[in-house]
Wavefront OBJ file of the C-alpha trace (Angstrom):
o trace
v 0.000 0.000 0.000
v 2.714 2.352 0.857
v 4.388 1.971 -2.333
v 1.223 2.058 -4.164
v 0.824 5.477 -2.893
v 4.340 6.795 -3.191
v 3.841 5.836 -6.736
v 0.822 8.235 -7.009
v 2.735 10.552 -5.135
v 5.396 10.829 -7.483
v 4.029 10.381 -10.428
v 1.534 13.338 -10.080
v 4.225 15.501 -7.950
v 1.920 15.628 -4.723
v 4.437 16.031 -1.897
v 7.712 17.170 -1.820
v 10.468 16.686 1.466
v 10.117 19.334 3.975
v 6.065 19.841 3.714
v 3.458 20.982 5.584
v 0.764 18.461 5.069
v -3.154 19.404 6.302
v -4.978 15.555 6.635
v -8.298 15.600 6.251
v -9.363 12.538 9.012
v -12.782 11.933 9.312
v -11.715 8.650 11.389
v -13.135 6.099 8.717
v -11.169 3.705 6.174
v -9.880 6.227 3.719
v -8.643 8.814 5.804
v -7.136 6.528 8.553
v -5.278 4.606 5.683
v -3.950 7.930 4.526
v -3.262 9.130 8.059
v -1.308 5.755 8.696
v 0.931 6.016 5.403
v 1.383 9.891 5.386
v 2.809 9.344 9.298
v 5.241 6.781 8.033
v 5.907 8.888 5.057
v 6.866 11.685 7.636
v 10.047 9.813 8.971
v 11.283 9.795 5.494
v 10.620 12.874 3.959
v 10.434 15.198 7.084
v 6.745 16.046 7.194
v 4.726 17.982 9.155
v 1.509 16.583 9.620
v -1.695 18.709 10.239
v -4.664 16.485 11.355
v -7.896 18.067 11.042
v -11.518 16.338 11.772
v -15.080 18.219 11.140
v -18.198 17.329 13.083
v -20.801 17.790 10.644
v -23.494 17.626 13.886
v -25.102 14.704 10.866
v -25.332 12.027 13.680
v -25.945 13.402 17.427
v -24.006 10.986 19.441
v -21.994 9.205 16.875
v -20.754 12.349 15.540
v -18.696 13.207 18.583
v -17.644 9.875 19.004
v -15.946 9.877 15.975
v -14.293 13.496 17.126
v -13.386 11.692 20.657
v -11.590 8.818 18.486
v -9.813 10.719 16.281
v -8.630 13.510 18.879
v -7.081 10.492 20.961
v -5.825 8.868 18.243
v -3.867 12.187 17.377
v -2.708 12.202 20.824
v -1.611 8.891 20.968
v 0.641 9.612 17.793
v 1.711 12.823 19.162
v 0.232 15.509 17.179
v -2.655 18.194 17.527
v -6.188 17.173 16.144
v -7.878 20.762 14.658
v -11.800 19.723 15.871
v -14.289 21.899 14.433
v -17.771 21.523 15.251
v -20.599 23.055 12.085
v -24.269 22.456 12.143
v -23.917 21.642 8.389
v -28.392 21.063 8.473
v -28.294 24.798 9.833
v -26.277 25.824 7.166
v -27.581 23.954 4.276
v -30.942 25.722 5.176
v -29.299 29.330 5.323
v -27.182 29.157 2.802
v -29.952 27.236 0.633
v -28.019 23.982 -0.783
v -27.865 20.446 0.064
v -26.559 19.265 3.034
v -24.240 17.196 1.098
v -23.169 20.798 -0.350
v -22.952 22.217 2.985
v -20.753 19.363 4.761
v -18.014 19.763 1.833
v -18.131 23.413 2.413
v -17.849 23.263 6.056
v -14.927 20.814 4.924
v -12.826 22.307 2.759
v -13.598 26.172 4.780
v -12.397 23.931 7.944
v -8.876 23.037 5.680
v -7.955 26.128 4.565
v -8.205 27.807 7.606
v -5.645 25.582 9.295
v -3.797 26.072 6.010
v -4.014 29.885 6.502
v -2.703 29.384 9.745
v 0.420 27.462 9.406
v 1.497 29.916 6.604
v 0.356 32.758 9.068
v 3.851 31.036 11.003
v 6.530 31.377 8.619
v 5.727 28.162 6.071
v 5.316 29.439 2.330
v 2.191 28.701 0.919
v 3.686 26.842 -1.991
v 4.815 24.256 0.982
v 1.832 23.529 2.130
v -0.569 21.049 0.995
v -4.331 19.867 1.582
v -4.566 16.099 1.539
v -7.996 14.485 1.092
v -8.706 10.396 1.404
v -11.005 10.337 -1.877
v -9.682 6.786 -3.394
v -10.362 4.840 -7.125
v -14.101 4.056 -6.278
v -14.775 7.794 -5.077
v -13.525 8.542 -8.914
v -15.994 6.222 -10.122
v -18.935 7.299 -8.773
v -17.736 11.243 -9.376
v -17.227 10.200 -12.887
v -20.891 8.480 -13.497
v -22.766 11.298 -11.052
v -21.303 14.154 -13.544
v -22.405 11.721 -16.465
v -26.075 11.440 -15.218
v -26.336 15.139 -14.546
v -25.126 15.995 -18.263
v -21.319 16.963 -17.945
v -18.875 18.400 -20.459
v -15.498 16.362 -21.800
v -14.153 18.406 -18.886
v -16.436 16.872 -16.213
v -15.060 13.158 -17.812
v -12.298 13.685 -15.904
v -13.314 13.494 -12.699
v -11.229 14.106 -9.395
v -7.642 15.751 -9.928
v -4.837 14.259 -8.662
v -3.667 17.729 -7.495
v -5.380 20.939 -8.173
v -4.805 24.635 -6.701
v -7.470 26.147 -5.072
v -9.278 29.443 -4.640
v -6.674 30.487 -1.435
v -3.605 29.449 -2.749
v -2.891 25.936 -1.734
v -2.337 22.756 -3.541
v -5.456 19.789 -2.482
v -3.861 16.482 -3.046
v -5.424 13.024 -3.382
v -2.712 10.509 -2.665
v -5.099 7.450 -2.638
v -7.138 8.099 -5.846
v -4.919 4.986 -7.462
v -6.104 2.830 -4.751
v -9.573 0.881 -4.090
v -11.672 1.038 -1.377
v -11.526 -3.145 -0.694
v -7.580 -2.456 -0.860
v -8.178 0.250 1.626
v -10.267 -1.654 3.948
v -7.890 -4.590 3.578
v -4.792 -2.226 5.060
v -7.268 -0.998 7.757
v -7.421 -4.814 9.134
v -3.823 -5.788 8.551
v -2.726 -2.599 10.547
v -5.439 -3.417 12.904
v -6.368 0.922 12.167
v -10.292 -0.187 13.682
v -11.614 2.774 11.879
v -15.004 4.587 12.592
v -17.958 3.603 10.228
v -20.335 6.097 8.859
v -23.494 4.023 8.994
v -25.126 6.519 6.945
v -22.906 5.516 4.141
v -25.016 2.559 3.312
v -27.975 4.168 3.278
v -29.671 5.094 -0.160
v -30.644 8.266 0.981
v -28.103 10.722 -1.090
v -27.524 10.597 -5.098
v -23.547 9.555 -4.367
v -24.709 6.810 -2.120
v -27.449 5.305 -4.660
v -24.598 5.084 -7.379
v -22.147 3.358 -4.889
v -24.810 1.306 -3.448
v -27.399 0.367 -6.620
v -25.615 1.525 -10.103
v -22.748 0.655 -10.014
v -23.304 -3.159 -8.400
v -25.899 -3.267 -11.310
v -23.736 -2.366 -14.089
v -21.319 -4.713 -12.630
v -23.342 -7.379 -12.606
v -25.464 -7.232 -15.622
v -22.526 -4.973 -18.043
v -19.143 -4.957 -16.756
v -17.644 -6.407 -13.748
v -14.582 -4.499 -13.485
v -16.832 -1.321 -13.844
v -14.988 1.018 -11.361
v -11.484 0.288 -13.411
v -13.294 1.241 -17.026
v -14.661 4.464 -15.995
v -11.207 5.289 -14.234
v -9.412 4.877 -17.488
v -12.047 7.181 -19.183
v -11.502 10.063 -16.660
v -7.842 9.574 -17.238
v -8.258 9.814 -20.799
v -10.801 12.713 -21.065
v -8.302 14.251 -17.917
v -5.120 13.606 -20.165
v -7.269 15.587 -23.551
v -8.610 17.869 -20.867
v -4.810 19.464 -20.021
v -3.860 19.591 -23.692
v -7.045 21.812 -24.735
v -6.710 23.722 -21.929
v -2.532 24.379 -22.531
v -4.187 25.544 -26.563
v -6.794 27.674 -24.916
v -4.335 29.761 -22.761
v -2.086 30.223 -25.679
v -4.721 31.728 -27.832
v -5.883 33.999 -24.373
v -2.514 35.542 -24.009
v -2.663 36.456 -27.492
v -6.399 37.415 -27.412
v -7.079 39.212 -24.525
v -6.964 43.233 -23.761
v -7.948 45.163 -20.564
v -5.801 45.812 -17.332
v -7.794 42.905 -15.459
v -7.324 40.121 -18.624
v -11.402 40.418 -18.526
v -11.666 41.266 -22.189
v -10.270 38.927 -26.163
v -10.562 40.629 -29.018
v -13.002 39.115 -31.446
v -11.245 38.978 -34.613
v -8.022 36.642 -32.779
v -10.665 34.019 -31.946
v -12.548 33.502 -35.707
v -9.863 30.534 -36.655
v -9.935 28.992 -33.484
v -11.520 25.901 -32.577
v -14.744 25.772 -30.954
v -13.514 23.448 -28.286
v -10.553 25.600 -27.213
v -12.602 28.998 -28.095
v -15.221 28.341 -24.909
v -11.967 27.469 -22.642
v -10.917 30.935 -23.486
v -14.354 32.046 -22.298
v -14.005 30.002 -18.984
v -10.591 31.425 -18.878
v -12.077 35.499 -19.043
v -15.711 34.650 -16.629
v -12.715 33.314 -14.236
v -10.819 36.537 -14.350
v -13.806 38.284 -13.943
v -14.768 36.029 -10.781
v -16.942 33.640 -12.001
v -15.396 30.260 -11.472
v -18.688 28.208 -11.123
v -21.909 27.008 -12.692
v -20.155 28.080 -16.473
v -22.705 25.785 -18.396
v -23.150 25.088 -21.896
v -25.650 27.433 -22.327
v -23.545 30.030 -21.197
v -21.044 29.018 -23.266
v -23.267 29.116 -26.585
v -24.674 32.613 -25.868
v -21.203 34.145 -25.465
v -20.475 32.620 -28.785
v -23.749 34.599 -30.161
v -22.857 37.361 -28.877
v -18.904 37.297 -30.111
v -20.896 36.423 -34.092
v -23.301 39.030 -33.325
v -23.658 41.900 -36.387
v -24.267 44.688 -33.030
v -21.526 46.113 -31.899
v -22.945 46.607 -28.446
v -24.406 43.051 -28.115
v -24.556 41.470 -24.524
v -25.612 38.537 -22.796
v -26.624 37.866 -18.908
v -25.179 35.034 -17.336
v -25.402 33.972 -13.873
v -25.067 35.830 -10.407
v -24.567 39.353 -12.108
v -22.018 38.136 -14.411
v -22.336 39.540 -18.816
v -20.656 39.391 -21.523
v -21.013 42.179 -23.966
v -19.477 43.485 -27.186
v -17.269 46.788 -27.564
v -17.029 46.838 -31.457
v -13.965 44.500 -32.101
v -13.609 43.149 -27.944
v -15.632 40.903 -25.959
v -15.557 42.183 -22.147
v -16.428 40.030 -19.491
v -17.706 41.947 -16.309
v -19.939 41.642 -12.947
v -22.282 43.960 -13.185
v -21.996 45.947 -9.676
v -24.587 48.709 -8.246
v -22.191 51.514 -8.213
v -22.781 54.429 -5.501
v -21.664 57.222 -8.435
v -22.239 60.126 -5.555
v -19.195 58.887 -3.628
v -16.085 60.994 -3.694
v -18.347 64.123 -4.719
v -20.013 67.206 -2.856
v -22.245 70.045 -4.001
v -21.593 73.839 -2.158
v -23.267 77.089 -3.058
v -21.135 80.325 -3.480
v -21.299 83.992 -3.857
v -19.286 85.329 -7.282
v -16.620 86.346 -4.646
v -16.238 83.440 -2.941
v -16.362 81.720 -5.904
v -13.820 83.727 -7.699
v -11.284 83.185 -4.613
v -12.185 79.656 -4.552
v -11.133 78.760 -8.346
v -8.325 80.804 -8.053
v -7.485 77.810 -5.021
v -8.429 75.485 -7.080
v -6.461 76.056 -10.299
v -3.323 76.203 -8.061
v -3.736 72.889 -6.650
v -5.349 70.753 -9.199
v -8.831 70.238 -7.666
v -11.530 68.879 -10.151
v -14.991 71.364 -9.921
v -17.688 72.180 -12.278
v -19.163 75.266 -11.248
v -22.525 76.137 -12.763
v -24.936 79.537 -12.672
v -28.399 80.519 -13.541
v -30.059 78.067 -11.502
v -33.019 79.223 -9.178
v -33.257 77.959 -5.726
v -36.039 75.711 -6.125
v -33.762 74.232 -9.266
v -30.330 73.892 -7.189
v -32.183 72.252 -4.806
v -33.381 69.374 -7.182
v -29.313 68.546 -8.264
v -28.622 65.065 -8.487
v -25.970 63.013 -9.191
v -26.772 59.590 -10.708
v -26.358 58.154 -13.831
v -28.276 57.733 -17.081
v -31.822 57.666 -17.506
v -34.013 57.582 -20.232
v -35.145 60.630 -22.158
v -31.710 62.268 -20.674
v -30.156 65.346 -22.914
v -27.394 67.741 -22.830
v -26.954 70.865 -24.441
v -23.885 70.572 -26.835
v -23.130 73.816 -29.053
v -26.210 75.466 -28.247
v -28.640 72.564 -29.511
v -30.308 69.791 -26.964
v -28.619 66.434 -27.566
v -29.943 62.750 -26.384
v -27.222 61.539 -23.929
v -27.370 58.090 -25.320
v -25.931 59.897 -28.833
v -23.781 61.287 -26.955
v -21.872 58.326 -25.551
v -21.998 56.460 -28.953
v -20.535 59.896 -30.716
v -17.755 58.868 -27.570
v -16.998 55.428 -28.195
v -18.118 54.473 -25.077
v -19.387 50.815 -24.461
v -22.854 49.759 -24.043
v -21.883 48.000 -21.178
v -20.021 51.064 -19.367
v -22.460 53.893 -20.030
v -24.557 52.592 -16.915
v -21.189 53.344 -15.116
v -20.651 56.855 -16.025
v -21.672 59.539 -13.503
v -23.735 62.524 -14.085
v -24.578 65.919 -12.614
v -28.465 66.285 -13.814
v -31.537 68.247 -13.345
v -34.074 66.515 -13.833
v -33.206 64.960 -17.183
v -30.953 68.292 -18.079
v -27.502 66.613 -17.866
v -25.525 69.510 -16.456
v -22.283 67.598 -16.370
v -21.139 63.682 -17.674
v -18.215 63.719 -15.026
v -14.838 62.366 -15.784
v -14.000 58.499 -16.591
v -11.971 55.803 -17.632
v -14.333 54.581 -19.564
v -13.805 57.731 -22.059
v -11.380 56.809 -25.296
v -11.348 61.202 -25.354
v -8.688 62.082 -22.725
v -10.302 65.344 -21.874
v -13.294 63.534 -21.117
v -11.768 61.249 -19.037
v -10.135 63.852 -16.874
v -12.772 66.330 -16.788
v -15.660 64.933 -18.258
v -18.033 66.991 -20.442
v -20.159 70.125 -19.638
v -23.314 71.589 -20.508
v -23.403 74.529 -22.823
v -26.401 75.932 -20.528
v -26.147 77.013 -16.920
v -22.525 78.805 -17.527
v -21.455 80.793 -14.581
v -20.946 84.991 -15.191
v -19.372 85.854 -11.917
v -20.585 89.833 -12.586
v -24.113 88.537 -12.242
v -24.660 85.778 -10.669
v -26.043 85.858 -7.121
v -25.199 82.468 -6.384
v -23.190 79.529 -8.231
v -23.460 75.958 -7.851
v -20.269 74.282 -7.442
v -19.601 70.226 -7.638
v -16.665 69.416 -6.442
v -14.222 66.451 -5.883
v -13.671 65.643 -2.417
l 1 2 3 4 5 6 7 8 9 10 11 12 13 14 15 16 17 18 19 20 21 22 23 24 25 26 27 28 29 30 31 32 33 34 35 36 37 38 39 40 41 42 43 44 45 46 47 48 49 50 51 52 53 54 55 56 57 58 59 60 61 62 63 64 65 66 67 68 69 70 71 72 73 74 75 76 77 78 79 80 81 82 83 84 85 86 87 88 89 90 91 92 93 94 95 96 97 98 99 100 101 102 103 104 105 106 107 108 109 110 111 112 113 114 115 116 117 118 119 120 121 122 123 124 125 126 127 128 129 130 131 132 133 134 135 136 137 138 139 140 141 142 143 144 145 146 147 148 149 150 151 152 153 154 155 156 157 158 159 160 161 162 163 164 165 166 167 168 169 170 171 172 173 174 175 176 177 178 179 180 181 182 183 184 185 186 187 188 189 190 191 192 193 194 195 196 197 198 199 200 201 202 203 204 205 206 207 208 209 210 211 212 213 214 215 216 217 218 219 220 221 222 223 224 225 226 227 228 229 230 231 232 233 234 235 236 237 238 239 240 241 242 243 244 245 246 247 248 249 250 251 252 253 254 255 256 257 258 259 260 261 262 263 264 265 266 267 268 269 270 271 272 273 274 275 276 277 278 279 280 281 282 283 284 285 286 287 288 289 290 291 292 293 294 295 296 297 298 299 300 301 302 303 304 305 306 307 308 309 310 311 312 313 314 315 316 317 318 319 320 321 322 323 324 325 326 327 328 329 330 331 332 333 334 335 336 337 338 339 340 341 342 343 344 345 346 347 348 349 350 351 352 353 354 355 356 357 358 359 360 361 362 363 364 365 366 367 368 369 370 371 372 373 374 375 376 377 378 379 380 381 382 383 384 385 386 387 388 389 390 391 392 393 394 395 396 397 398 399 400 401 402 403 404 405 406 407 408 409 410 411 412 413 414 415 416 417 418 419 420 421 422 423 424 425 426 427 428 429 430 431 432 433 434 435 436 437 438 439 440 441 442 443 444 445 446 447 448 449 450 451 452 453 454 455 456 457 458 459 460 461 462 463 464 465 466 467 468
């Protein structure tokens, strides 16, 4: 068993010497065998083990008996068991998911925090690693439950050997070469007594009706060496998987534009094939920040909108998350209720104050738009906001619709909902200043109305907006 695992271990470049190892150990078969090997392991390589058990609150009673066994069993072996204790039922219901859902959460939140902090000590984050039990019949049943709900190639591949996650840190599957009757078989010989999760036989969840009913079915009426077939198609699909994906960043570096990576250019992705063209999507929603539930209709109406004849043509996705056109790009982008007032302040002046005051201001830099001709009952209805419809501003003495306006800018579709305004009612007195502008005057000082201009030698009272 131990050189079964080393195997994996090299092979797929898990663990290296000197590493800080956090064990997932629920106390049953898989993560006891992996606790067992990784501790002899930890002679040889000098490892520093991290044992870490989660009480779901699943089973009153049994639940903490497991935490008892495997806090002792730390003990005994002289480490530190990180216990923590989540009503994953409680948070299923809040966070509205399964409680399947919510017990990997509580999991893999559980991990990383005892990854944080052991790197919070001194150990680079590179040199730490998340080990979870999952073994060759877990990959089976992963494999057919993505199958039955409709997965991609992608999903074909099932469980990674090693894969980085969200926080920085590597989550390793040592035993994912390894059966479960293997597994149980080392748990005797080393006389391990591991806890059993009861529940595990129990029909009651989809992943324990495949392990329990479909796959002995397929076994016995198909294929009898079922779990090793669909292994060697996940490590097919896995091994097509990494070459599309090594094509697909190739053609991103050359595609994309924008500081944040979050936009390709259109034209760079016409000969590309379709395959590796929606990896280059997945690669832009997850530098925008969507990294889950990508499906294929997602996929398809990006691809409409990138073969669309508008050149402001958008699609919603999910959680926020669009894709629109910007004439030869496609930008990816959460779209975000933006507070457009912030950073801004409105005063009122007299023509001498005002006079001494942009004198100040010309000095030091300071962005105002200062505007006359407004009655009282008018200043007071000032806003700042941004666009609406049936919005105008007076350019060269003439009343023209903002939304003209931005297009006569070059300012994308998508961005124009971004862009603050100083209006009265739907009098735009002032499009303030953005990056969004391709005009540079515009996007240091935005653009002003030709109405409302300030004559110090007879104004009463000016309005000024200025940057705070």
């Amino acid at each position: 068993m131990k050189k079964k695992i080393l195997k994996t271990i090299r092979q797929h470049e898990l663990i290296r010497d000197n590493m800080h190892i956090v064990l997932g150990l629920s106390g049953g078969p898989d993560s006891m065998c992996l606790f067992d090997v990784l501790m002899e392991l930890a002679e040889e390589m000098n490892l520093t083990i991290h044992p870490v058990h989660v009480n779901h609150k699943f089973r009153p009673g049994a639940a903490e008996a497991d935490q008892e066994f495997v806090e002792k069993l730390c003990r005994n072996r002289g480490l530190c068991c990180r216990s923590f204790v989540v009503d994953c039922n409680e948070m299923a219901e809040r966070l509205k998911m399964t409680s399947e859902e919510a017990g990997r959460k509580a999991r893999y939140d559980a991990f990383r925090k005892t990854a944080e902090e052991v790197a919070a000590k001194g150990t680079e984050r590179s040199n730490i690693a998340i080990a979870v039990a999952q073994n060759a019949n877990d990959q089976c049943e992963t494999i057919l439950f993505r199958i039955l709900r409709g997965t991609g190639t992608d999903g074909l591949a099932g469980i990674a050997y090693k894969r980085c996650d969200e926080s920085g840190f590597d989550i390793i599957r040592p035993l994912l070469d390894v059966t479960r009757e293997e597994i149980e078989n080392y748990c005797e010989a080393r006389n391990l007594q591991p806890r059993i999760d009861h529940t595990n036989n129990e029909a009651i969840y989809t992943r324990n009706k495949i392990r329990l009913e479909l796959i002995p079915y397929l076994a016995e009426n198909f294929n009898s060496n079922i779990t090793e077939t669909v292994n060697r198609l996940g490590r097919i699909a896995a091994e097509d998987k990494d070459f599309i994906w090594q094509e697909a960043q190739k053609v991103y570096e050359t595609a994309c534009c924008g500081n944040e990576g979050t936009g390709i250019f259109t034209e760079t992705l016409s000969d590309v094939h379709k395959a590796v063209r929606q990896r280059v999507y997945n690669i832009c929603l997850g530098k925008a920040g969507m990294t889950e539930n990508i499906t294929g209709a997602y996929l398809e109406a990006i691809e409409q909108v990138r073969l669309s004849q508008s050149p402001s043509a958008s699609a919603d996705l999910a959680d926020g998350f669009r894709v629109s056109r910007a004439y030869d790009k496609l930008i990816f982008f959460r779209e975000e209720k933006l507070d457009v007032s912030a950073g801004w302040s409105v005063r009122t002046m007299t023509p001498a104050e005002f006079e001494s005051y942009a004198a100040d201001a010309q000095q030091t830099g300071s962005l105002y738009g200062a505007f006359g001709g407004l009655t009282g009952t008018e200043a007071e209805k000032l806003e700042i906001r941004t666009r609406r419809d049936g919005d105008y501003i007076i350019i060269n003495g003439g009343k023209k619709k903002l939304q003209d306006f931005f297009v006569d800018s070059k300012v994308p579709k998508m961005y124009r909902d971004r862009i603050g305004l100083l209006a009265l009612g739907n009098n735009i007195l002032w499009v303030l200043p953005s990056e969004f502008f391709v005009n540079e005057q515009y996007r240091l000082k935005g653009r002003f109305s030709a109405g409302f201009r300030v004559n110090p030698s007879e104004e009463k009272t000016i309005i000024v907006l200025e940057q705070k």
